[in-house]
C-alpha positions in Angstrom: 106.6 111.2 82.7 106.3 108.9 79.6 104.6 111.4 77.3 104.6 115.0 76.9 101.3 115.5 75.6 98.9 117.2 78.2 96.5 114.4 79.7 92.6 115.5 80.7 91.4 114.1 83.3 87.9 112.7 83.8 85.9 112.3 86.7 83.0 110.6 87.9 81.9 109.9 91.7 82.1 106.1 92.5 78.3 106.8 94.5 75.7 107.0 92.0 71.9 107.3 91.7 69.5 105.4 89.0 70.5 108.0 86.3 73.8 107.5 86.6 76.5 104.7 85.5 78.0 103.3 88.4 81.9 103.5 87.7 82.6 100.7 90.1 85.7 99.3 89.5 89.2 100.8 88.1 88.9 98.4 84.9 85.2 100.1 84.1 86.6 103.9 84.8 89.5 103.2 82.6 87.5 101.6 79.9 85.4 104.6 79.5 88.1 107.1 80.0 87.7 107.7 83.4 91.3 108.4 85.2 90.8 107.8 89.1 92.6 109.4 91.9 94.1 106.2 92.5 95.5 106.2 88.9 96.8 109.9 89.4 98.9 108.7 92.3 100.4 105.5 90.8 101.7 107.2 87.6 103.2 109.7 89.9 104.8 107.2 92.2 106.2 105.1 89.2 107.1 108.5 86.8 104.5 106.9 84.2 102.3 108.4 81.7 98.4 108.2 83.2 97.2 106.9 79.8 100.1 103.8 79.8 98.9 103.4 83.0 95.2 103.4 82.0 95.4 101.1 79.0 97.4 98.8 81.4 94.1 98.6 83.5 92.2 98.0 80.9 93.7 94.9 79.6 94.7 93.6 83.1 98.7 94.1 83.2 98.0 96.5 86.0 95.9 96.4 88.9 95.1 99.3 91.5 93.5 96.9 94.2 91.2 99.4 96.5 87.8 98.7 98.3 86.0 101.1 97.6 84.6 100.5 101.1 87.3 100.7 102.7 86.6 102.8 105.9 90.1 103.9 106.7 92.0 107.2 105.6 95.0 108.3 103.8 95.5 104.9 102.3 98.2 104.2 100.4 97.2 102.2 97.0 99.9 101.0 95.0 100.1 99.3 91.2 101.0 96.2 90.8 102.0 94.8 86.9 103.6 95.3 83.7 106.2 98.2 84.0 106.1 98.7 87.2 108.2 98.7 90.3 108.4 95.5 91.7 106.0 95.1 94.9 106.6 93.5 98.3 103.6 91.9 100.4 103.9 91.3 104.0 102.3 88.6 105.7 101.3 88.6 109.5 98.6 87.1 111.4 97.7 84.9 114.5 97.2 80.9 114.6 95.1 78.9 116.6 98.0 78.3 119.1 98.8 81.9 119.3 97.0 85.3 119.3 98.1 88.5 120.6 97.0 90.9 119.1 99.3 93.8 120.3 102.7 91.7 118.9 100.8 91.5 115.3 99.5 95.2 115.4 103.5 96.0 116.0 104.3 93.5 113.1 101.9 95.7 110.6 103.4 99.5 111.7 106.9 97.2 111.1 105.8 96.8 107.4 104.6 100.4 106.8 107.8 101.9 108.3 110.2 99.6 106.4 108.8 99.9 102.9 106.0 97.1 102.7 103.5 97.8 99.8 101.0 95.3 100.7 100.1 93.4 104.0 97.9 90.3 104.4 96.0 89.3 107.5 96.5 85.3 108.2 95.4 85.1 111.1 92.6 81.6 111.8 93.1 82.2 115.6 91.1 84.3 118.1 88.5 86.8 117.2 89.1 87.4 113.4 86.8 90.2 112.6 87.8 92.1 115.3 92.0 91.7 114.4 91.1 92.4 111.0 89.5 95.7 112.1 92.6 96.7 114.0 95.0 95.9 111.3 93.1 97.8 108.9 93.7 100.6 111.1 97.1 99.8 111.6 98.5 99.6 107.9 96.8 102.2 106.0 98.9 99.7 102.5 96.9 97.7 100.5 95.6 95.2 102.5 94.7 91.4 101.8 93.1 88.4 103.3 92.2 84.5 103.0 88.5 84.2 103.5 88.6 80.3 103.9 90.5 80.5 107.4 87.4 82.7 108.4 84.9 80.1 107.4 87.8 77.4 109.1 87.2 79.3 112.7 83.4 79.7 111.9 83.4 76.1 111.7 85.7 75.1 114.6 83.7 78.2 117.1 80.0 76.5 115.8 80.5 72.8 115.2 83.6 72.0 116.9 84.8 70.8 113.8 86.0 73.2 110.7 84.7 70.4 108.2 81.3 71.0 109.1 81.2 74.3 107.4 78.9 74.5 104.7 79.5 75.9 100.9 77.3 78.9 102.2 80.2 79.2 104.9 82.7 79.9 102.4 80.9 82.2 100.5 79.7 84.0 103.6 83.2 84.0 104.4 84.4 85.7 101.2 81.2 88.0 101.1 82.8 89.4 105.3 85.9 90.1 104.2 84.6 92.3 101.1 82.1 94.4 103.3 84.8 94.8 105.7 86.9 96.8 103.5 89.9 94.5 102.2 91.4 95.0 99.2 92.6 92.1 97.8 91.4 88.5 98.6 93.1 85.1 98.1 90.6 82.6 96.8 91.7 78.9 96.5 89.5 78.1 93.1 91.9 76.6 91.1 91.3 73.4 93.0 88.6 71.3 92.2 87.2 68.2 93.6 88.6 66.1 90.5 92.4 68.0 91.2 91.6 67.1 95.2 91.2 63.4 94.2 94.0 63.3 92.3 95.9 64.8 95.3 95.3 60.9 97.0 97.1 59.2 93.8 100.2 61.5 93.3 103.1 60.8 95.5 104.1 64.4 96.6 107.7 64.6 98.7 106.1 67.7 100.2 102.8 67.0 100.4 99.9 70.1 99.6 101.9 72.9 101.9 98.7 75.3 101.7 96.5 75.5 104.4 93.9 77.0 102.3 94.3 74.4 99.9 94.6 71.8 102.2 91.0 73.1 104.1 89.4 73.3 100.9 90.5 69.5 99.5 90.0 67.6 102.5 86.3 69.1 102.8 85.5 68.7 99.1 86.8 64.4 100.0 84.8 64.9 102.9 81.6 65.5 101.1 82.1 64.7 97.5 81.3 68.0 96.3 83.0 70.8 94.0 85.1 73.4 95.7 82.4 76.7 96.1 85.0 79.1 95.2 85.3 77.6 91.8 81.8 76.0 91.5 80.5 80.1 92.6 83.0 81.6 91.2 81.0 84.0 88.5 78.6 85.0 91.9 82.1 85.8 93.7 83.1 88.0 90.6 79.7 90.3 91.0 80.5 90.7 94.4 83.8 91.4 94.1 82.9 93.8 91.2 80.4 96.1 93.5 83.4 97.0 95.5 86.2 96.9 93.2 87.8 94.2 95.3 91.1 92.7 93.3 91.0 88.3 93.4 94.7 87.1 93.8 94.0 83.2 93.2 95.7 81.2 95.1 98.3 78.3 94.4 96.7 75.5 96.7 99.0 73.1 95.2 102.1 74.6 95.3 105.1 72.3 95.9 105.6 72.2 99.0 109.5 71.0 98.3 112.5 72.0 95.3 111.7 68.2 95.0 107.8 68.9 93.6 108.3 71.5 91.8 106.0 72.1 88.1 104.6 68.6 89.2 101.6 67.8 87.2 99.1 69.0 90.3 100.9 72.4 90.2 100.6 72.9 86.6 97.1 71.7 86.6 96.0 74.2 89.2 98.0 77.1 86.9 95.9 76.0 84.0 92.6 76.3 85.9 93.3 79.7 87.5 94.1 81.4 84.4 91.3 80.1 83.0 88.8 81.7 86.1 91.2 84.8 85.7 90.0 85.5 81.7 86.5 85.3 83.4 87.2 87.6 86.1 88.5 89.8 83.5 85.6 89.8 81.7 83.2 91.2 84.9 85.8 94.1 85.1 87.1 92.2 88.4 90.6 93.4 88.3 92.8 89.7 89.2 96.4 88.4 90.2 97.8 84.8 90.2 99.8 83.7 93.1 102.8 81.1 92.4 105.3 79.0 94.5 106.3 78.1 96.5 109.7 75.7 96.4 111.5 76.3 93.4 115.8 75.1 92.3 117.3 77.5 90.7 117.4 76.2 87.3 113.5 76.6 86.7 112.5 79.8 88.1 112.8 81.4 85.4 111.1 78.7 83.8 108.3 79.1 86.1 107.9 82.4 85.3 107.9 82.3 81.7 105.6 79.2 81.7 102.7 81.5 84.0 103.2 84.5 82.1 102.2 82.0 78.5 99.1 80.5 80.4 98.6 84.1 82.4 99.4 86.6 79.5 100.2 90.0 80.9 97.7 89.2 84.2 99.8 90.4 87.4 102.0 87.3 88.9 102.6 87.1 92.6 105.0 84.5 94.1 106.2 83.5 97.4 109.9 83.7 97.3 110.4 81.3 95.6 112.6 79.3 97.8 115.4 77.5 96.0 116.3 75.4 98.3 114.4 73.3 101.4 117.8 73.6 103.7 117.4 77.3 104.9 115.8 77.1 108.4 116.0 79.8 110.0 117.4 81.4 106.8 114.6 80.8 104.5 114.2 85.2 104.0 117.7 84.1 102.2 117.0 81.0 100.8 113.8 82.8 99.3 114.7 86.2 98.4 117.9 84.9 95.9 114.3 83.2 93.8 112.9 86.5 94.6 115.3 88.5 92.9 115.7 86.0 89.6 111.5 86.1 89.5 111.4 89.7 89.8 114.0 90.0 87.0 111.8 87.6 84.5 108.6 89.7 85.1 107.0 88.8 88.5 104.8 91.6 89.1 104.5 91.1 93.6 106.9 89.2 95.7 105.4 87.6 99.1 108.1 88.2 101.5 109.2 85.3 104.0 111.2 85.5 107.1 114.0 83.5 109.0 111.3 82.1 111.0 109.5 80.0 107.8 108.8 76.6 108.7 109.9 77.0 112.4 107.1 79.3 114.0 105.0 82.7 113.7 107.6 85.8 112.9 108.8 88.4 115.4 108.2 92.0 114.4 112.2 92.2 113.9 111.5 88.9 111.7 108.8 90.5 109.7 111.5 93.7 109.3 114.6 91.2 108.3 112.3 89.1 105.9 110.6 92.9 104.4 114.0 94.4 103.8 115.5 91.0 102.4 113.1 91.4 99.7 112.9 95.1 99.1 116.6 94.5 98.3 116.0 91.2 95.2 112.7 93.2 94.3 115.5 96.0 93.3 118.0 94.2 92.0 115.3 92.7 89.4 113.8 96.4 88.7 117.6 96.8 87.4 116.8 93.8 85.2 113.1 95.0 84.1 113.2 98.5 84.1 116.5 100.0 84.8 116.1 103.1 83.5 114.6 104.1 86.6 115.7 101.9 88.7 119.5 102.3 88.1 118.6 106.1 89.2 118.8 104.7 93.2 122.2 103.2 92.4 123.7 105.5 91.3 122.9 108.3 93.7 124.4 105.7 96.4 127.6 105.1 94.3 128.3 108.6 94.2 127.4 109.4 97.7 130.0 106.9 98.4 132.8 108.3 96.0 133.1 111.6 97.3 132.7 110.2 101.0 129.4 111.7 101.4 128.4 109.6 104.9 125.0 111.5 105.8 123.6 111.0 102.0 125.1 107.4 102.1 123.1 106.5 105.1 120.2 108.1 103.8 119.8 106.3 100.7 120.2 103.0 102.3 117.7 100.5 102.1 118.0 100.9 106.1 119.1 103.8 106.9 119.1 102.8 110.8 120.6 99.9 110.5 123.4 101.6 108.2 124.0 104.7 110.8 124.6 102.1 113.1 126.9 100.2 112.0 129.0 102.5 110.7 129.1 104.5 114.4 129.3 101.8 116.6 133.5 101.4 116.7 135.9 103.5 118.8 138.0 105.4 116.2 135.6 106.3 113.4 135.7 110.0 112.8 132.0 111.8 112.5 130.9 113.8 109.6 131.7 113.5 105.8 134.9 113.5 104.3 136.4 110.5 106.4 137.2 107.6 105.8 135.3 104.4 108.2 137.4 102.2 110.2 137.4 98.8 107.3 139.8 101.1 105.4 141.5 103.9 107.6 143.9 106.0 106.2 143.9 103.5 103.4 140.7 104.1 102.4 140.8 104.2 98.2 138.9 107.5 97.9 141.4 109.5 100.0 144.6 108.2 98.7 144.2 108.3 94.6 142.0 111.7 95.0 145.0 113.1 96.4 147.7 111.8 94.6 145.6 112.9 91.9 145.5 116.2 93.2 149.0 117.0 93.8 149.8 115.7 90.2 146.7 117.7 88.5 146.2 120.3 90.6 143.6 122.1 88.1 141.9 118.9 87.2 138.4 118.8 88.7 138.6 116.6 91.5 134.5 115.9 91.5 135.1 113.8 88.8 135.1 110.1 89.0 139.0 108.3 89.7 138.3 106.7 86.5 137.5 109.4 83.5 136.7 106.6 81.0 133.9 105.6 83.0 130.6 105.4 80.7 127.6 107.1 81.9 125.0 104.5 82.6 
């Protein structure tokens, strides 16, 4: 753990009468001393010190997104921020040219099994309370939503037309998804009407690729009114606050395209949500900023360091980002080499995408290709931003591998099914450990030296490394 010194633990229940202070949120515990359960079981998962995990809370580095309304048990909450492991979110979902809900409750077990710490519902086709009920069930992860595709299919299942919602509609929208139990919510406020207006005068290559963004813009032009999300946004916060639900605001303007990227519409947005974050901050409303989107390689770092000035120390959550627009069908790729240079500059969640980005909704085997894609570059920037324990992984798997160690190879893999496979599936390869697989043969470079070695040394101890100048990492 990071400190030795024996930690007391408070507790007070989140119910309370009149006489009581409600201890609503994990910002308010942790500002009064108050260590939650949920903070118990992130410092153990991440080998941190409960009180570095509790003053992250309380100056928003870390979040612990959980409703406390959220009906299902055995949940798994995870931390998400400064010094911690880098996260992976999942997206599934239906459209409005596709529902079935069976393919996208076998997406959702794909995530748990495979290592997904979060999981957002999409869907804006079919019955939407009722799929967001069974996914709930399904991934007992932290579990996010959009709100606005809700108060899209209210408006297309009342008035035939989603523009005829109402700013009630989007509140309503936001205020459903709460009271069901999610635990995160992405809320398009950064977006105003006089951002949406300049969205008509800037030449984008891309165009706004967000379809919460777009939703919001075209009925704010529709009606020459402010978006509700930001014009509401301090009645959004009180809501959020009675149920401890975490706000990740959303990057309606993303670029869309490499060939858009930090245009002035996307840095105009970044200014406005950090601004609404500070005041989420100040309701105890634990917050997150999403980022893009379509980034080239030379500025995303850039883009990193340029949110984390506006942001401060607030949780950052980016979709890949992808570094090129040429990927199709390869877009996990494309999107997880961004991934793994925004992880390494401090990107706090990474929003997986699969092969089938741009082309159509994800397979389950999709969802598990994209998932893993990313587990592997949010690892290889834990080795960047905190490699003390991250290297730990690495080197168990390096030395499972030296002494030929097959079974704890496998094991360690980032899929150990996938691994098992492929190293069983040609004629010729000898089960068991101590063999060599059939790339190498009787060549293989930890039989031949080790023995050579052997017959030349014979009381050197041979469960040291081939190279004894090796430095301990």
């Amino acid at each position: 753990m990071g400190s030795d010194k024996p930690e007391t633990y408070f507790f007070i229940p989140i119910f309370s009468y009149s006489n009581y202070i409600i201890m609503a949120t994990q910002v308010t515990s942790a500002k009064r001393g108050v260590v939650t359960p949920e903070m118990i079981q992130v410092a153990k998962d991440e080998d941190l010190s409960v009180n570095l995990l509790k003053n992250g809370i309380c100056n928003g580095s870390i979040i612990i997104p959980h409703n406390t309304d959220r009906k299902q048990n055995d949940v798994r909450h995870v931390g998400i921020g400064h010094g911690l492991r880098t996260k992976v979110n999942v997206n599934i979902g239906t459209s409005t040219l596709y529902q079935n809900l069976d393919e996208e409750i076998s997406k959702a077990k794909v995530a748990v099994k495979y290592g997904g710490d979060t999981i957002m519902d999409l869907s804006d086709g079919g019955n939407l309370d009722f799929i967001r009920e069974k996914l709930l069930e399904a991934a007992p992860i932290t579990f996010g939503t959009v709100p606005v595709y809700q108060a899209y299919a209210h408006g297309v299942e009342k008035y035939k037309n989603p523009l005829s919602i109402t700013a009630d509609d989007f509140l309503r929208a936001f205020e459903k998804h709460v009271k069901d139990g999610v635990d995160y919510t992405t809320i398009h406020s950064g977006i105003t009407k006089e951002l949406a207006q300049r969205v008509l005068k800037v030449r984008r290559h891309g165009g706004i690729v967000s379809k919460g963004g777009t939703i919001t813009a075209a009925w704010m032009l529709k009606y020459d009114k402010e978006n509700p999300f930001f014009e509401h946004f301090d009645y959004m916060c009180e809501i959020a606050r009675k149920n401890d639900v975490t706000f990740s605001l959303g990057d309606a303007l993303r670029p869309g395209s490499i060939l858009d990227s930090h245009d002035e519409l996307q840095v105009a947005e970044m200014i406005n949500v950090a601004r609404l974050a500070k005041r989420a901050q100040e309701y105890d409303v634990q917050v997150m900023i999403e980022g893009p989107g379509h980034v080239p390689l030379n500025e995303v770092a850039a883009n990193v360091r340029l949110a984390k000035s506006l942001l401060g120390n607030i949780p950052y959550y980016v979709l890949g980002p992808l570094v090129t627009d040429i990927a199709a069908g390869y877009d996990h790729i494309a999107s997880a080499i961004g991934a793994a240079i925004s992880a390494a500059e401090g990107v706090d969640l990474l929003c997986y995408l699969t092969p089938s980005e741009h082309l159509a909704l994800p397979t389950a085997e999709e969802v598990k290709e994209g998932l893993i894609a990313y587990r592997i570059a949010g690892h290889a920037g834990d080795l960047v931003k905190i490699r003390d324990k991250a290297i730990k992984w690495d080197r168990a798997i390096t030395e499972s591998r030296r002494t030929l160690n097959w079974e704890k190879q496998i094991a360690l893999s980032i899929n150990p099914e996938e691994a098992e496979r492929i190293h069983t599936r040609r004629q010729g390869q000898h089960e068991g450990n101590n063999v060599p697989c059939t790339m190498c043969g009787s060549a293989c470079v930890y039989i031949m030296l080790p023995q050579q070695r052997k017959e030349m040394y014979p009381h050197q101890d041979s469960e040291k490394p081939e190279n004894q100048n090796v430095i301990e990492m």
